[in-house]
C-alpha positions in Angstrom: 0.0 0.0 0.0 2.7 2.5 1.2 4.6 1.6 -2.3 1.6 2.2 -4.4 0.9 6.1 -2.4 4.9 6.7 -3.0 4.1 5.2 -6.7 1.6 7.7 -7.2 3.2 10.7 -6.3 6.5 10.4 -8.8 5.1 12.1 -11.4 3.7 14.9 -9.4 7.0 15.2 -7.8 8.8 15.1 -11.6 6.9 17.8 -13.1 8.1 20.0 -9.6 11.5 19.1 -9.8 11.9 20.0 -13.6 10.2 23.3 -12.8 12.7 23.8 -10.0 15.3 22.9 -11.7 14.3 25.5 -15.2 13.9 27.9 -12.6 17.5 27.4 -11.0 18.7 27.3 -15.0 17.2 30.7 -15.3 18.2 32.3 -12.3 21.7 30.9 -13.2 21.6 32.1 -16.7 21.3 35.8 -15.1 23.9 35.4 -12.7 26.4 34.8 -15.3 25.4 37.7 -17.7 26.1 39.9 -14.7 28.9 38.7 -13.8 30.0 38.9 -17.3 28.8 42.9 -17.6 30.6 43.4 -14.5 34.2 41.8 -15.2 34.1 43.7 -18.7 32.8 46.6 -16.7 36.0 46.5 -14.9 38.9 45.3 -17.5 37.3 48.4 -19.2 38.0 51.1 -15.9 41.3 49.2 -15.6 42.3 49.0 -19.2 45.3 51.7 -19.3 46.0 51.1 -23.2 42.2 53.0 -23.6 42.5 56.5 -23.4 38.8 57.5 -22.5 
């Protein structure tokens, strides 16, 4: 009985976990692009063969 109820509930529990996890993707997909503006932000301020 127990194994059917914990049966029952795996595809309820996939569908959460892959939205978690495209969520996670997302929010990880963002971190990166700001990282990446700010690094470039940076070389640029620290780039001394730029005269601007």
């Amino acid at each position: 009985k127990v194994l059917e109820d914990v049966t029952g509930f795996a595809p309820r529990y996939m569908e959460e976990m892959e939205s978690v996890f495209d969520q996670s993707q997302e929010e990880e997909r963002k971190r990166i692009s700001f990282l990446k503006q700010a690094f470039l932000a940076i070389h640029r301020h620290l780039d001394i063969t730029n005269n601007e």
